[in-house]
C-alpha positions as CSV (number, residue, x, y, z in Angstrom):
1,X,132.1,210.9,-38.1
2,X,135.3,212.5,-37.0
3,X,134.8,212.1,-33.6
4,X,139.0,211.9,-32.7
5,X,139.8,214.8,-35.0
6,X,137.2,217.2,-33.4
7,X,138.5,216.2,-29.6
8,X,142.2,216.7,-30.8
9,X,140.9,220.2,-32.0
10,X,139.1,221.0,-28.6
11,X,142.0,220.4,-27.4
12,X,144.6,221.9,-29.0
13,X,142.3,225.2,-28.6
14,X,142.8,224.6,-25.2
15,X,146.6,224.5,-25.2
16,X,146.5,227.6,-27.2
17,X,143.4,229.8,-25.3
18,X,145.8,233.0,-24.2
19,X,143.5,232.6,-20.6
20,X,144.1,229.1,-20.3
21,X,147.6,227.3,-18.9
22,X,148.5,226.1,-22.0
23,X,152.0,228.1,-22.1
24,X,153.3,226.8,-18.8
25,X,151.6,223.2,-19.6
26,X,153.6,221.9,-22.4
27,X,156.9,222.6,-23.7
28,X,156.4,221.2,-27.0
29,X,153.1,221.1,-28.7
30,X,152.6,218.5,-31.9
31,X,149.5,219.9,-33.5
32,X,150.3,218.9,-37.2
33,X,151.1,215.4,-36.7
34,X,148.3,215.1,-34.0
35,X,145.8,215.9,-36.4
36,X,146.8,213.5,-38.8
37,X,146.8,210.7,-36.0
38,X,143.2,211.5,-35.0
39,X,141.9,211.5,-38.6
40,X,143.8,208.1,-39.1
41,X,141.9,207.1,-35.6
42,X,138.4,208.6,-37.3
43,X,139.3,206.1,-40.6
44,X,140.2,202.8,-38.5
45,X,136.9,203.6,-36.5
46,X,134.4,204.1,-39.3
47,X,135.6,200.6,-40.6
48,X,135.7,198.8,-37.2
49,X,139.5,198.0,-37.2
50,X,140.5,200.1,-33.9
51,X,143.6,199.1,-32.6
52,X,143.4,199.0,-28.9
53,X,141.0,200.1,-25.9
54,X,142.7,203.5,-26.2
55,X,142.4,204.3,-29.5
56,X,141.9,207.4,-31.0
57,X,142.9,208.9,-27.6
58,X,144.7,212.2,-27.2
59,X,147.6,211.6,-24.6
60,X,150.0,214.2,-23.8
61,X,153.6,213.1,-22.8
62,X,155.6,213.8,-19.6
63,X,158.8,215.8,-21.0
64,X,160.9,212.9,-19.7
65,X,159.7,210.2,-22.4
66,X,161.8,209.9,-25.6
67,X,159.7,211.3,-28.5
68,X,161.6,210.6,-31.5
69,X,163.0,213.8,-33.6
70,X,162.2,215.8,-30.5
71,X,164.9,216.2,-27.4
72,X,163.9,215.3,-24.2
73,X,164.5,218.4,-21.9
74,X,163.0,217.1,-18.6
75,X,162.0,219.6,-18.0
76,X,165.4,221.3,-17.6
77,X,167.6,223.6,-19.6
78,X,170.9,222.1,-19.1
79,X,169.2,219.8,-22.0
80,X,168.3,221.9,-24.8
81,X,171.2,221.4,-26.8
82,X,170.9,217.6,-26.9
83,X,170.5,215.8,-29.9
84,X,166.9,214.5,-30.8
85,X,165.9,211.3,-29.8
86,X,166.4,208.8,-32.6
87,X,163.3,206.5,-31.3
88,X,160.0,206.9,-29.4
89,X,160.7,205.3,-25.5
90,X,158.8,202.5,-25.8
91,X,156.4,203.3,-23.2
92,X,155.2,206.0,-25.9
93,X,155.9,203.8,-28.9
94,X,153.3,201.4,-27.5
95,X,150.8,204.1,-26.9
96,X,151.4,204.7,-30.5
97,X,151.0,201.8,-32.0
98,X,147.9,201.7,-30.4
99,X,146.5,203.9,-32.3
100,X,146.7,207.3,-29.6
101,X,147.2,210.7,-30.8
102,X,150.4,212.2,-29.1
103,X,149.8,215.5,-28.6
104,X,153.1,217.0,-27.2
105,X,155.4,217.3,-24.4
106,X,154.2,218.3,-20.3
107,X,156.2,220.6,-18.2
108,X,157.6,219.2,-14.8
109,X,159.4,220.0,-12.1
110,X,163.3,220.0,-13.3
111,X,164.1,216.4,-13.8
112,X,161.4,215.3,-11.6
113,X,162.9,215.8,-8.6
114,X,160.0,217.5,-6.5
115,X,156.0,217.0,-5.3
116,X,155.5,219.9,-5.7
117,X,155.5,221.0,-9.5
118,X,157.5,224.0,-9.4
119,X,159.3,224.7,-13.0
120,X,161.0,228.4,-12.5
121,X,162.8,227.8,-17.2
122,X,159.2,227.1,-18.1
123,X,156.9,228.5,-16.0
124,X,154.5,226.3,-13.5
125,X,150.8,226.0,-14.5
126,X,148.5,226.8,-11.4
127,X,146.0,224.2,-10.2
128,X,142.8,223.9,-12.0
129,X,140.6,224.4,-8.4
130,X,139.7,227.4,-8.0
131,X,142.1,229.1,-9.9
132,X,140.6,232.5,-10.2
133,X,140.6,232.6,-6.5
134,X,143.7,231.7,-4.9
135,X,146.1,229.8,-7.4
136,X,147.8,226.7,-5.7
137,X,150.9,224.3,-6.7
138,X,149.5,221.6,-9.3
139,X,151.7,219.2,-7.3
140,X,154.7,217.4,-9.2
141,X,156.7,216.1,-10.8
142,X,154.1,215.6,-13.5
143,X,152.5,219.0,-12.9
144,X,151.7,220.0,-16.6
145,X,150.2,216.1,-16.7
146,X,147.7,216.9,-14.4
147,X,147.1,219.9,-15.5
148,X,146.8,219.0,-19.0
149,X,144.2,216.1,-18.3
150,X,142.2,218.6,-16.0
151,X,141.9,221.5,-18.3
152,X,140.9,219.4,-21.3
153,X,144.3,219.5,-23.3
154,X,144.6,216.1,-23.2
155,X,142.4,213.0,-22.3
156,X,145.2,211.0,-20.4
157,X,148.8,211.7,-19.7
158,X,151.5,209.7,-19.6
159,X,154.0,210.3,-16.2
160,X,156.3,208.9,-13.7
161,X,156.0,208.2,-10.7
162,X,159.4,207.6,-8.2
163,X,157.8,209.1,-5.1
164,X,154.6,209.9,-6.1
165,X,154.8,212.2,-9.1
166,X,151.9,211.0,-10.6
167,X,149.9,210.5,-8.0
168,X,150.1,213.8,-5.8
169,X,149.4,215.6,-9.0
170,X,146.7,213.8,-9.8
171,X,145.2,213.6,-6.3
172,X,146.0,217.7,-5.8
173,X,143.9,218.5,-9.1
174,X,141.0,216.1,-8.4
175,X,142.0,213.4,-11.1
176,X,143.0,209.6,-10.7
177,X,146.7,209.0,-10.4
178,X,148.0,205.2,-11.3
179,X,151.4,203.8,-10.3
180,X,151.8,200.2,-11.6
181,X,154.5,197.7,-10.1
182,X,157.7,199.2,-11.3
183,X,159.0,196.5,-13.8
184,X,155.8,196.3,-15.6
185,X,156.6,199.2,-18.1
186,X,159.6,199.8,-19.6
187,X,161.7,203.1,-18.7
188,X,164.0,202.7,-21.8
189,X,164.1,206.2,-23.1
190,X,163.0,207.5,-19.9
191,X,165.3,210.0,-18.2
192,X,166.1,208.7,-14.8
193,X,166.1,209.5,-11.4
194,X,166.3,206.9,-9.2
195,X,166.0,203.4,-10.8
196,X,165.3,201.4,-7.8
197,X,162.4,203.4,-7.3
198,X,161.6,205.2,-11.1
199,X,158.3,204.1,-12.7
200,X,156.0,204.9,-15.6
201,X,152.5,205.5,-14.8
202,X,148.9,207.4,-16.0
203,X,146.5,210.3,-15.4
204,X,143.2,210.8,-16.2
205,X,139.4,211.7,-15.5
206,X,138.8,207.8,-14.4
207,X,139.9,204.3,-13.8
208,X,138.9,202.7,-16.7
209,X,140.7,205.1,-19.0
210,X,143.9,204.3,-16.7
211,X,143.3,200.6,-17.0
212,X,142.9,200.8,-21.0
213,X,146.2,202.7,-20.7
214,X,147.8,200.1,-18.8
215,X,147.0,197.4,-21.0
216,X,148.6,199.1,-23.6
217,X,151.8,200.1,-21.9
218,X,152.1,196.4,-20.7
219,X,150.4,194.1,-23.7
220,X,148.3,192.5,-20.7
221,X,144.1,191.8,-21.4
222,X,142.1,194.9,-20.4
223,X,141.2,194.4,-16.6
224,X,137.3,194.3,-16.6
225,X,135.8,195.1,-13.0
226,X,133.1,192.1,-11.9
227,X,134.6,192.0,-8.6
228,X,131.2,191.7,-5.7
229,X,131.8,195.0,-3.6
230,X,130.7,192.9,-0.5
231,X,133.0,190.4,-1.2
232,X,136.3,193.0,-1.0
233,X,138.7,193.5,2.8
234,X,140.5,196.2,2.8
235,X,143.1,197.6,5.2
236,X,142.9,200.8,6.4
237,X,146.8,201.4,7.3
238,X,147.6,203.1,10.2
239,X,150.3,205.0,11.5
240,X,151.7,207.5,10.2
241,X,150.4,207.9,6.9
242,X,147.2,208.9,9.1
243,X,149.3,211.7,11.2
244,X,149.4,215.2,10.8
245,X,146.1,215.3,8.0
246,X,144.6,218.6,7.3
247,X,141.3,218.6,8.6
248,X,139.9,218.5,5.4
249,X,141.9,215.9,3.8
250,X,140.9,213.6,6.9
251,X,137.3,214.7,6.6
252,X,137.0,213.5,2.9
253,X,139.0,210.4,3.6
254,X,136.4,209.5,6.4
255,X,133.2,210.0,4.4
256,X,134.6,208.0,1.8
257,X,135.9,205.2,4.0
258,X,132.6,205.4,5.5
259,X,130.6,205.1,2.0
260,X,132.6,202.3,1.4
261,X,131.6,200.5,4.6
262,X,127.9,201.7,3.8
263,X,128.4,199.7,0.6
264,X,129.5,196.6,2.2
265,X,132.9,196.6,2.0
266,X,134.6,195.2,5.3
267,X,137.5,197.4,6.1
268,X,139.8,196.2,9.1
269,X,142.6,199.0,10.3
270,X,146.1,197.3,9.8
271,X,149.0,198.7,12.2
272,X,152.5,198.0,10.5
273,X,155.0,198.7,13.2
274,X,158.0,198.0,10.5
275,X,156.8,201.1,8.5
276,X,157.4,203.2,11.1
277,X,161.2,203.1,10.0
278,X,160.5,204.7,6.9
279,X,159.8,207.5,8.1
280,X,162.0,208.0,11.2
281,X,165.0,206.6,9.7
282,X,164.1,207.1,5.8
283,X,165.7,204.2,4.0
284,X,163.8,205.6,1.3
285,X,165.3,208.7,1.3
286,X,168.7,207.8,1.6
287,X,168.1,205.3,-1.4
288,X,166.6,207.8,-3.9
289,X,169.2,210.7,-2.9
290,X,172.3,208.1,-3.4
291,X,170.8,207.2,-6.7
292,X,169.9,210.7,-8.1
293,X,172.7,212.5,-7.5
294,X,174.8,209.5,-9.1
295,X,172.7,209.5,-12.0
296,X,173.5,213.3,-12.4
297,X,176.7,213.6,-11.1
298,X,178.4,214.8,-14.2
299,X,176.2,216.8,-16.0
300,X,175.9,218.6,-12.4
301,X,179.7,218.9,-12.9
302,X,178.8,220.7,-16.2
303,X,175.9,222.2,-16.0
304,X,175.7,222.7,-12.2
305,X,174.5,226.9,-13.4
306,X,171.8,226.4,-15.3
307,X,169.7,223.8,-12.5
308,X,166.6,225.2,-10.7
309,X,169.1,225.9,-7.4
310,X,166.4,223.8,-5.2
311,X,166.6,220.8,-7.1
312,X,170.6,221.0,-7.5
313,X,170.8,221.6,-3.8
314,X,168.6,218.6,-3.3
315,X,170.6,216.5,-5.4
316,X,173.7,217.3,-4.0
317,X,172.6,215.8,-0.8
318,X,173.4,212.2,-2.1
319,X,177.3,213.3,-2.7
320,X,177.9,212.8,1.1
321,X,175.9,209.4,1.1
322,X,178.6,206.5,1.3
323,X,177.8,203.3,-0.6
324,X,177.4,201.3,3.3
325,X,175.3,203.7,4.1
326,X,173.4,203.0,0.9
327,X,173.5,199.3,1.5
328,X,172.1,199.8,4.5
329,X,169.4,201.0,3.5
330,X,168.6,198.7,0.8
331,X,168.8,196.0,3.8
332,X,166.7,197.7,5.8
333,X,163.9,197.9,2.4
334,X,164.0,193.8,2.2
335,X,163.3,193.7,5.4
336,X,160.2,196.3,5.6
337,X,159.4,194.9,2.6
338,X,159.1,191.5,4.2
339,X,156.5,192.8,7.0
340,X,154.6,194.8,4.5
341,X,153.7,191.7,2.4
342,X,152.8,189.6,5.6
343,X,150.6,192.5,7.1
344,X,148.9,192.4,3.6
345,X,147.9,188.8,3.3
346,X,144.1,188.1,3.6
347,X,143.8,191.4,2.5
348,X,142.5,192.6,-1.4
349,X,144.6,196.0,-1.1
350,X,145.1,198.7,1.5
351,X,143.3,202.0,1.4
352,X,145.2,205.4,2.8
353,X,145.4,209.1,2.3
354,X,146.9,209.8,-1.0
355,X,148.2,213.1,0.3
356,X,147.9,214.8,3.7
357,X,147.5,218.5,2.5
358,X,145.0,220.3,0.1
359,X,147.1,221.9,-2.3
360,X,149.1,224.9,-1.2
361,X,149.4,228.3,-2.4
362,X,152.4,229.4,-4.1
363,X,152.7,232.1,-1.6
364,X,153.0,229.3,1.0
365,X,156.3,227.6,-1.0
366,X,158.0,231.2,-1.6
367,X,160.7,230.5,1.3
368,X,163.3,227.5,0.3
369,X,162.4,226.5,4.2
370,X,158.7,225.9,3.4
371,X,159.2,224.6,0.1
372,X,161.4,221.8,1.8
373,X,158.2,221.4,4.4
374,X,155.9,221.4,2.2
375,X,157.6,218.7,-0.2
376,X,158.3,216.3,2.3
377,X,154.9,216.3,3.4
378,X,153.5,215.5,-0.2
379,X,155.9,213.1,-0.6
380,X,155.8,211.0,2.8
381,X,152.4,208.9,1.6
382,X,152.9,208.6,-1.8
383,X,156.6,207.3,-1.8
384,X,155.9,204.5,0.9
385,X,154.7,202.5,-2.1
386,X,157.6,203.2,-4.3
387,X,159.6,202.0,-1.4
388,X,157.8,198.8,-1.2
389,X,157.8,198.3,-5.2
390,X,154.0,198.2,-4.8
391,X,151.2,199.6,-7.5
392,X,148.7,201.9,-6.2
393,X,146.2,204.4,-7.4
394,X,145.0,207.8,-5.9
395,X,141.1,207.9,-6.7
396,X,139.6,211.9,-5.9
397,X,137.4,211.4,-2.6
398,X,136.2,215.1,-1.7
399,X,132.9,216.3,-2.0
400,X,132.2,218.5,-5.3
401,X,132.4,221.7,-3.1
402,X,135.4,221.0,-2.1
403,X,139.0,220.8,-2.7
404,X,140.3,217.8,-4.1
405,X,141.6,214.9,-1.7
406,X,142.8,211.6,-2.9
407,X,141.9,208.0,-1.5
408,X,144.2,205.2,-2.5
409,X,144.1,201.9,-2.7
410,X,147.5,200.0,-3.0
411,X,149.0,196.2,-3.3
412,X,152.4,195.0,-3.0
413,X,154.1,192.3,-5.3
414,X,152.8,192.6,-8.8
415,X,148.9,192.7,-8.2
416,X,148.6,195.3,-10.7
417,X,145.1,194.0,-12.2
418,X,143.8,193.2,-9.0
419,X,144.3,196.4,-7.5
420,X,142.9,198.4,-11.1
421,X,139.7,196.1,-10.8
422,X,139.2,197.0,-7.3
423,X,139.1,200.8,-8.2
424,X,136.8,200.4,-10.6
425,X,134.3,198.2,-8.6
426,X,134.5,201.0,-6.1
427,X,135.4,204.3,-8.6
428,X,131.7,206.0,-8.0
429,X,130.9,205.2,-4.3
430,X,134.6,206.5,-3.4
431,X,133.9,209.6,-5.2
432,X,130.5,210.0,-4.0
433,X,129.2,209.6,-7.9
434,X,126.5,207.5,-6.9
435,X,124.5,206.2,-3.6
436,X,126.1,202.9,-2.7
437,X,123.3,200.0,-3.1
């Protein structure tokens, strides 16, 4: 039974359909050496030796991730005259060694610095809704992730996530988005962005495969989900993460919260005046735009032409960003940090609107005014939990008419398995799968 070896064919067929996305997906496609892994996977099957819960699985790489004998581009062109990388980052080594079938390399916005997935050296794959209709952003930084994992190319992707780029993808084309606790995978052989707030995280079509991912990436025991829905509190957070919804994104949210309730989950609103800050005087912001420019500082110096001019100009915010100012900041993130994790207590995980828009159409991020808009208001959900250092996951919520929404549920300190077990007790009544019992 080659089981592995056909899916690896499906989906290279995929990658390589002229009508698909394939093209503006990945920038480096590995179909030789992905075939050999999945027969390998087929063989360790047929004698009941498989390696880990994810064996045998295709995973397509974020083109930020080391893939030994490859370069890393990040999705850029000021890279493509690097050397190869000597090693696997051992976020994809691990995935390896667990016996996955590496696929190839995902487009991204340049160096990750953007929700909203734009790409203008490779091209930007259009979201998988209704894409004969009215093509819309796939969201970013790990566009061709999402879009990979959504149009069958891949089964799960392998991202990061330092203001939400994996989740606003993920939660934009209708997939689940997971963001562990930033120390618990390594970014060696990552390109950064900004360390304080850079992690590695998943995509795919559910929680489980997400969880069997994270075991991996970390070496922890798969989390199995026997957790008593009745027996789960969960904060709904207020403020503004609730503000300025599209009506359809806060229509989905509702009937999900609501199915939730129906199911007999207690959910008590929490109000966290603290957080307030991050938005009106974005310690976040000034963090992450100190840090990225510094970690491109000279290659901006020598390849300042050849950057998508929206993410230079971004980047070239943080040179006017003093180091108090900086440290100021990082104060003022203890301190938030503090609140969060008292509001929290009694609490299994918060829930909240992944993202507050449907995605857009390109049309809508033609202007560099509305493209600025439009990526702060992706961003402003997602990257609360990066500035906490919590773990959360974006779980699709809309209605199968619709356009995709995403619900998440998030913990702060490292709470990792409790928060994955949690979204897998509560996977199929969130999206509406099943009738809640």
């Amino acid at each position: 039974m080659n089981e592995c070896a056909a899916i690896t064919r499906r989906c290279l067929a995929a990658i390589a359909a002229p009508e698909g996305e394939g093209a503006r997906t990945f920038t480096q496609v590995y179909g030789a050496s992905a075939l050999v892994e999945a027969a390998a996977a087929d063989q360790r099957r047929l004698r009941n030796s498989g390696l880990s819960p994810v064996d045998g699985v295709v995973v397509a790489v974020k083109d930020l991730f080391d893939v030994c004998g490859q370069t890393t581009w990040a999705g850029s062109i000021a890279l493509r005259d690097m050397p190869p990388a000597m090693a696997d980052a051992p976020a994809v080594s691990r995935l390896r060694s667990g016996g996955c079938v590496i696929i190839g390399k995902t487009n991204m916005t340049e160096f990750a610095y953007s929700g909203i997935g734009l790409n203008p050296h490779f091209g930007t794959p259009a979201n998988p809704h209704a894409r004969s209709v009215l093509p819309t952003i796939p969201g970013g930084s790990s566009s061709g992730a999402a879009v990979a994992v959504a149009d069958g190319m891949a089964q799960i992707a392998l991202g990061t996530d330092t203001g939400g780029s994996v989740r606003i993808p993920a939660a934009l084309c209708g997939l689940v988005g997971w963001k562990p606790t930033a120390r618990r995978i390594s970014l060696e052989g990552v390109w950064p962005l900004a360390p304080s707030f850079d992690s590695v995280g998943v995509i795919a079509p559910c929680v489980r495969l997400c969880a069997d991912a994270d075991a991996v990436l970390t070496g922890v025991t798969p989390i199995v989900a026997d957790i008593p829905v009745a027996r789960l509190r969960l904060g709904r957070l207020r403020g503004y993460v609730e503000s300025e919804l599209e009506l359809e994104v806060s229509g989905a949210y509702e009937r999900a919260l609501d199915r939730l309730k129906d199911a007999g989950v207690e959910i008590l609103d929490v109000s966290v005046p603290d957080l307030e800050h991050v938005l009106h005087e974005q310690p976040g912001v000034i963090m992450t735009t100190y840090e990225a420019f510094r970690t491109h500082s000279a290659l901006l110096d020598q390849f300042s032409d050849l950057y998508d001019p929206r993410v230079r100009k971004r980047l070239e915010l943080g040179r006017n960003i003093t180091t108090d100012r900086y440290a100021a900041a990082a104060l003022s993130r203890g301190h938030i940090q503090q609140a969060a994790t008292q509001a929290l207590r009694g609490l299994d995980a918060w829930v909240l609107p992944t993202v507050s828009k449907l995605a857009p159409p390109f049309q809508a991020v033609e202007s560099d005014a509305d493209y600025l808009i439009i990526n702060r208001a992706l961003l402003r959900n997602t990257s609360l939990l990066n500035f906490l250092d919590g773990c959360a996951i974006t779980l699709p919520c809309q209605d199968r008419t619709e356009s995709p929404v995403g619900l998440s549920i998030a913990g702060l300190g490292v709470i990792d398995a409790h928060v994955l077990a949690i979204a897998q007790s509560l996977e199929t009544i969130v999206t509406g799968s099943v009738s809640p019992t």
